[in-house]
N, C-alpha and C positions, 0 to 999 in steps of 0.2 A: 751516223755510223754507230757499231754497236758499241759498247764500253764495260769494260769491267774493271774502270778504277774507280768508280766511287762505290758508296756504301746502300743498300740495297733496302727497303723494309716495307713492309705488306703484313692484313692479318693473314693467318693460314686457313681459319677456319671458317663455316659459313655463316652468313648474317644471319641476325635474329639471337631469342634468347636461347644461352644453354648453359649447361651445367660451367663449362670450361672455352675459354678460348682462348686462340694462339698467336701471336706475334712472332715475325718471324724475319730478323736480318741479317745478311751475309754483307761482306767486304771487308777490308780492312781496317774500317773505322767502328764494325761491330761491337767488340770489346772493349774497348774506348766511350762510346757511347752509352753502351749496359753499365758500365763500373759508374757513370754520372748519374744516373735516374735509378740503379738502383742501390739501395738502400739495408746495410749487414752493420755487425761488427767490425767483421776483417773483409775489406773488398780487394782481394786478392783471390782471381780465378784460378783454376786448374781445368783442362782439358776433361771431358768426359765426365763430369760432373754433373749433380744437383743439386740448385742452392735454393732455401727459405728464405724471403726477406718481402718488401715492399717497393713497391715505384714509388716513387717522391720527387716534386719539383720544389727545388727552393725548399725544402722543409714541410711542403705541404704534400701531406698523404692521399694516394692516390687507388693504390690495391695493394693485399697480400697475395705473391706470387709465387711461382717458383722459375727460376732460371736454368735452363739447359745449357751449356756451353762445348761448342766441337771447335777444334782446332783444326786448321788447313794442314794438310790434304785430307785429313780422315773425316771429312762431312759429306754432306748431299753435293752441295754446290762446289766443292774444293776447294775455300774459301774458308775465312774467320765465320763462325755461324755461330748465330744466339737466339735462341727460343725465349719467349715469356708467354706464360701459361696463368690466364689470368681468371676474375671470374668471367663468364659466358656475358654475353649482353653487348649491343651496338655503340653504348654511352660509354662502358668503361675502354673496351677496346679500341675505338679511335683516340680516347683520351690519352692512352699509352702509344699509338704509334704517331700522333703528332708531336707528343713529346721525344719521341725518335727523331725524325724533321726537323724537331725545333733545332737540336744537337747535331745535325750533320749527314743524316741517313736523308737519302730521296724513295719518294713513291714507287715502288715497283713496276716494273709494265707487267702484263699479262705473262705469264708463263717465264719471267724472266732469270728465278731462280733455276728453273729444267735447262733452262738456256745454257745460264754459266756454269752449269755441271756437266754440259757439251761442250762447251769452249775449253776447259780446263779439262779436259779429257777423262772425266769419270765415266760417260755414256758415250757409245756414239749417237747420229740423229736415228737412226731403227729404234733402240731402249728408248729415249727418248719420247718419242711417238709411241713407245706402250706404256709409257707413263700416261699419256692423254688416254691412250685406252683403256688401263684400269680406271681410271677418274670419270669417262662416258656411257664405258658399256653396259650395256643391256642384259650381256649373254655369258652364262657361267662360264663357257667354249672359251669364249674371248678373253675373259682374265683369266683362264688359266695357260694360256697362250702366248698374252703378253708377259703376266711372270715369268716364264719360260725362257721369255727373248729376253725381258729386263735382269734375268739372273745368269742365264748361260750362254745368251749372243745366239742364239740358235740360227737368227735370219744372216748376222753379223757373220758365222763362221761360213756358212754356207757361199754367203757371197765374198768372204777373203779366198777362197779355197779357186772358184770358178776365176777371182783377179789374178793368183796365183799362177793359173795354167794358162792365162791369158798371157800375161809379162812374160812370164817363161819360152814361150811360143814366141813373144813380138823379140825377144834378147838375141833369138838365136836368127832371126832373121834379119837385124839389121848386124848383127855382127857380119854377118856371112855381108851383107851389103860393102860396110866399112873398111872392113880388114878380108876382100877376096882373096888373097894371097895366104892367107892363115887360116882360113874356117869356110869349110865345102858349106856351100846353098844347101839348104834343109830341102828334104822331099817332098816335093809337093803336094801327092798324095797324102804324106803323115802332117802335112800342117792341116790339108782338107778334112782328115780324120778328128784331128785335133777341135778347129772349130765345127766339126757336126757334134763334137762333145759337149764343146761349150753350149751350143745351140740347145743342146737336149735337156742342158741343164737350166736354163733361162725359161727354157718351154714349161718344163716340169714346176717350175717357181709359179708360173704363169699360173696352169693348169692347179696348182694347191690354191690357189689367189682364188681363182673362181669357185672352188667348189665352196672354199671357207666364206666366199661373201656372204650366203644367209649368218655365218654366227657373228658378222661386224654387221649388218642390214636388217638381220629377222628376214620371217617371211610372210607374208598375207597370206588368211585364208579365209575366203570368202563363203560366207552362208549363203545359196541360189534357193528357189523351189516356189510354185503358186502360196497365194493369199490363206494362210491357217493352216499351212503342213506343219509347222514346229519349230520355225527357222528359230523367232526369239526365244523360246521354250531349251531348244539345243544350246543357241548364242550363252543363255542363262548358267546350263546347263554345266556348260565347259571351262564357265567363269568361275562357277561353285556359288554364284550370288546371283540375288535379282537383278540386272542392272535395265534390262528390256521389260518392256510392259507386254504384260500378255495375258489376252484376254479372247473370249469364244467371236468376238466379231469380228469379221474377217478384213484385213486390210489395214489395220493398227499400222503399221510401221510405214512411214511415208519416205524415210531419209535412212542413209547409211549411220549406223552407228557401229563407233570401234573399240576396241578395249584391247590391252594388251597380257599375255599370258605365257607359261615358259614351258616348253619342254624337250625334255633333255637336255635341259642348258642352253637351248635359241630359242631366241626372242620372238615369240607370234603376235601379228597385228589379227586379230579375230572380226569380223566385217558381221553384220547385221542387217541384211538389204532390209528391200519393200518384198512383195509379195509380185512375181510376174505373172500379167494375166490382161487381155483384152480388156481396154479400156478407154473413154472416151475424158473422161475426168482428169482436168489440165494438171493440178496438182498431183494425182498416183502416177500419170504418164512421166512426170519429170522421174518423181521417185523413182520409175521401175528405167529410165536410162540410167539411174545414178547406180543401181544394180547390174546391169549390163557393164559399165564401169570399172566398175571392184571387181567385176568377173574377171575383166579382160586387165586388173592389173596384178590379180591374187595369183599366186603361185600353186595355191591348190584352192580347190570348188567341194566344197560339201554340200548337194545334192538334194533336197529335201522332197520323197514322194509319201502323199498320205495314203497308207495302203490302206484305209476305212475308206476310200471313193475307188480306190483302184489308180492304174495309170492312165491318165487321161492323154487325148490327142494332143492337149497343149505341151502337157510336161515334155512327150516327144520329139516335139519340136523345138524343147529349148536346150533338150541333152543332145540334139543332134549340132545346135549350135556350140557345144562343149568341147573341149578338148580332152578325150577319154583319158588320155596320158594323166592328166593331174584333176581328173574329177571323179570326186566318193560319190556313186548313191547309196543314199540310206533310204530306204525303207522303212518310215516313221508310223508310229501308232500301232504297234507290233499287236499290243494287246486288244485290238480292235480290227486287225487284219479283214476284210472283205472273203465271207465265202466264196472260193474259187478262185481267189486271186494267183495268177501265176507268179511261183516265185523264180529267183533272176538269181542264177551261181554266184553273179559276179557284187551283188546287191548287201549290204550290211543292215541285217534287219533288228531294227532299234523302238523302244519306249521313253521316247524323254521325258515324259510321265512318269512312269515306273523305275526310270534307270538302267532299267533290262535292257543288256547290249550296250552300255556304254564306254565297256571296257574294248568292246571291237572296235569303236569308234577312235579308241585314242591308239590302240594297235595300228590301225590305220593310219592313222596322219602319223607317227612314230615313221612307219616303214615307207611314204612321200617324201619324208625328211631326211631317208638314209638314199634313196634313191638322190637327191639330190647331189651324193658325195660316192656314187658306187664304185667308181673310176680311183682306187688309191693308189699312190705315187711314192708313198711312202714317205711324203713333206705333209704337216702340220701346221705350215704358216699361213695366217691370214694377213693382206697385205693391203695396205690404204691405198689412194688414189695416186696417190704424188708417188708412192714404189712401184706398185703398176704401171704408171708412165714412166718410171724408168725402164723398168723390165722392157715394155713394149720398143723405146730407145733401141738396150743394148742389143735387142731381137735381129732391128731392123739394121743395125750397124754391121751386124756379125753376117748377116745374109749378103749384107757388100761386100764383105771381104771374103767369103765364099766364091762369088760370082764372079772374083778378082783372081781367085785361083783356078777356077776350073774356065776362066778366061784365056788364059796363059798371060796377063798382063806381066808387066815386074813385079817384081816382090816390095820395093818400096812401094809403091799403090795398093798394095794389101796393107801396109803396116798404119796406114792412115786411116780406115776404119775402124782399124783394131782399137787405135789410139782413143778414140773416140767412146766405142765401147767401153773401153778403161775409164776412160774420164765420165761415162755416165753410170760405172758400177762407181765411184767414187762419190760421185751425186747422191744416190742413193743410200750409202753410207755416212754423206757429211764429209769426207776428205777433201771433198773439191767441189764446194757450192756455194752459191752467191748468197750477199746477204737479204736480197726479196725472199730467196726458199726458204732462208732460217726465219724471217721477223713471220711470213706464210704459215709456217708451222707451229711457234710459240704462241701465235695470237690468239692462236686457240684454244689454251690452257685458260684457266681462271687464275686471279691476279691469285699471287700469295704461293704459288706452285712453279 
């Protein structure tokens, strides 16, 4: 079961050497245990303080540090909490938090400090979980999303607002239930009104969840096109470094290679295929499936035609394999262009040699990347898996009790989906969940957090 009476302690900071590192324990044995190991004149604390001294066991010197001290309620975890800030390095800092242990603190679990700053009701579980999002993401989008929710509840007020209108709805129909004699049955049509409300609202949570998943996911984008049009040249190109080999002989790249890169604040996975082209040769045939591949998982296809040979029959055949919706062609080796060559409105004609056109190239993938979000709803939230699953939950609850109304059922068999719905907008907030969901969600945290 989970516990928050003993005394808590973990480094904060990450292994290896560095300038500084962090100890870090909350409970109530906190400050009891920092006054024995460490080491002043006057070892009398004050709240919101910094102190100069040393860790010492038994009189033997261990670091000079300094000690942070918060008092309950006004910490992270709402709890007695004490920081030591020691030097950087794996040997001194376990040396300090064993000597916590030794005196009465246990090992931390994973994420257990965010935990008890749940339980104590500093966060609900949504901030919570955008604490693991600042601490994973990728994508500027995303931190500035979850400080958003971790500072103003944004997902939090949203979904107190929709439980609001929900209770309010189910109060007045089991009144009218209990007390017939005193409170007329509410209209049927205005409770149906009521939940297409709620519905539209759940939908719209939904609907911001998907469009924001590229800035919690990234997106792939796959480099396509025959053997020497420019694919690693571009892949190079867009990385701003060498990372692909590229060279005049055609068929170099036998395997997908990926690198990651940002823009506009989401995270791009950038793909690197082989080269597609008729082939009998066991090792390019794998390569050129493993490009077919990345095709079919990339979200957008950058297109590579050398227009120094012109469009060939093959290239034809693999854009028609393409999905126009999410594939760039470009038009490579601008400055070698083919007398005669027909040029293509819809075509971005680039030198990844020269650079000429590169800037069309990132206009492009910019405006794939807005396309992805063109639908706005006026929500800003991106929404992890386990809120998603509720959302889908409270969707599928609410569409019961719809069906319960425009059924002519009783009104107590509407109040029982409703109830349900409540209890899994509750879920989602942490009001009313089990202890699998909580240990589920913290374990995911790194220890010391």
């Amino acid at each position: 079961m989970i516990s928050t009476d003993t005394t808590i302690a973990a480094i904060a900071t990450a292994r290896g050497q560095g300038s500084v590192a962090v100890i870090r324990m909350s409970g109530r044995d906190a400050w009891s245990i920092a006054k024995r190991i460490f080491s002043r004149k006057k070892n009398q604390f004050e709240a919101g303080r910094i102190y100069h001294g040393w860790i010492a066991d038994d009189g033997d010197i261990i670091d000079e540090v300094l000690l942070l001290i918060f008092k309950n309620p006004n910490s992270y975890t709402g709890e007695d909490v004490v920081e030591i800030h020691c030097h950087g390095g794996d040997v001194i800092s376990h040396k300090i938090l064993n000597l916590c242990v030794k005196y009465g603190a246990r090992i931390a679990m994973p994420g257990e400090f965010t935990m008890r700053a749940f339980l104590s009701g500093k966060m609900d579980l949504t901030q919570a979980e955008s604490v693991m999002d600042l601490i994973s993401s990728r994508s500027e989008r995303l931190i500035s999303q979850a400080s958003a929710n971790l500072k103003n509840r944004s997902l939090g007020q949203y979904i107190d607002e929709m439980s609001k209108g929900l209770l309010d709805l189910q109060a007045q129909i089991v009144a009218s239930i209990d007390f017939p004699d005193e409170v007329d049955e509410p209209d049927r049509q205005a409770i149906a009104e009521k939940l297409d409300e709620c519905l539209a609202g759940i939908s719209r949570l939904k609907e911001s969840a998907q469009r924001n998943r590229m800035i919690r996911e990234g997106l792939k984008v796959a480099i396509l096109g025959m053997p020497n049009s420019g694919k690693s040249s571009l892949f190079n190109a867009l990385l701003a470094r060498d990372r692909s080999i590229v060279t005049e002989q055609a068929g170099t790249t036998r395997d997908v290679i990926t690198e990651s890169f940002d823009i506009d604040g989401i995270p791009i996975t950038l793909i690197d295929t082989a080269g597609i082209r008729e082939t009998r040769h066991s090792i390019e045939m794998m390569g050129i499936q493993r490009s077919w591949q990345a095709a079919s998982e990339a979200q957008i296809v950058l297109y590579l035609v050398d227009t120094s040979v012109g469009l060939l029959r093959y290239d034809t055949q693999i854009l028609a394999k393409l999905d126009p919706q999410t594939t760039i062609v470009l038009g490579n080796k601008k400055d070698l262009l083919l007398a005669g060559h027909k040029k293509y409105a819809n075509w971005i004609y680039v030198s990844v040699k020269t650079q000429e056109g590169m800037e069309n190239v990132y206009a492009a993938l910019q405006q794939k990347i807005r396309d992805f979000s063109h639908e706005d709803t006026g929500l800003t939230i991106s929404l992890n898996q386990r809120q998603i699953q509720c959302c889908i939950d409270v969707e599928e609850q609410l569409k019961h009790a719809q069906e319960a109304i425009h059924s002519a059922l009783p009104l107590d068999l509407v109040t029982l989906p409703m109830t349900e719905a409540l209890r899994k907008l509750d879920e989602l907030m942490g009001r009313d969940t089990t202890e699998e969901v909580l240990t589920s969600v913290f374990q995911q945290f790194c220890v010391g957090k």
